[in-house]
N, C-alpha and C positions, 0 to 999 in steps of 0.2 A: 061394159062387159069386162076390160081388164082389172078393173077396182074391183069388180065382184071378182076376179080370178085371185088377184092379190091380196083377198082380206081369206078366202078360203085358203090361201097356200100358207099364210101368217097363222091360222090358227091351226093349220094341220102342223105345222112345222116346231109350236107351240105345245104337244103332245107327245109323250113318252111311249115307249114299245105297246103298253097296254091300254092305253085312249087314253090314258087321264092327264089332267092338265099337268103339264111340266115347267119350270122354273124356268123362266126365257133368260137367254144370257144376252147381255149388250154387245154387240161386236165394237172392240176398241176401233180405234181412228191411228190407222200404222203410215197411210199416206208420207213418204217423205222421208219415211225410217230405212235405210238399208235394210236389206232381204232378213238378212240372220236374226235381227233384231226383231223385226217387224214378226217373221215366226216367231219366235221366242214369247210375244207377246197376244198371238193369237191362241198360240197354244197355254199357255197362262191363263187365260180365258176360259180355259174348257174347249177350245173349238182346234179345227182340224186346216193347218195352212196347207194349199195347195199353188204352186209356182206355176206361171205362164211368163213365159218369155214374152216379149212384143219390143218392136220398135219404139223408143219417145226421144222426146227432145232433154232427158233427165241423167244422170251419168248413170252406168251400168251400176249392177245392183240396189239403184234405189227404189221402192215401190214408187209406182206413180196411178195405178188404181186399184181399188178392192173392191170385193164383190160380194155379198151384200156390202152397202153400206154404211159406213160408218154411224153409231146410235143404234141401228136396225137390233128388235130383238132376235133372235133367233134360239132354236132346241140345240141344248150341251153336243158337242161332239160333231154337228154340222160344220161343215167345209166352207173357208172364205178364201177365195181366188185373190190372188197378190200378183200382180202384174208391174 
């Protein structure tokens, strides 16, 4: 049932204001990159960085997850969480 969830969310996600098929963008792989950077380069992409703070074991400001993940396609202008 979640593979059927995730292949429907991938093709919706996949589609432009009007239904039609829209140009998936690769979300880059920013893991590792300090915050400023890491935006810098999502937004370079087309796509929309969104910051969460969180505890790690990583030095302050560095990402240490993203969300979707990295490769994943996704629709121009969607949000990838940088943690």
């Amino acid at each position: 049932m979640a593979a059927v969830a995730a292949v429907v969310i991938a093709v919706l996600a996949t589609r432009d204001d009007d239904g039609r098929e829209a140009q998936a963008i690769v979300v880059p792989d920013v893991i590792g990159l300090e915050a400023n950077e890491a935006r810098q380069r999502v937004r370079a992409a087309g796509l929309e960085p969104e910051v969460e703070r969180a505890p790690s074991g990583e030095p302050r400001g560095i990402v240490f997850d993203q969300q979707p993940a990295a490769g994943t396609g996704v629709a121009a202008r969607s949000a990838v969480v940088l943690a």
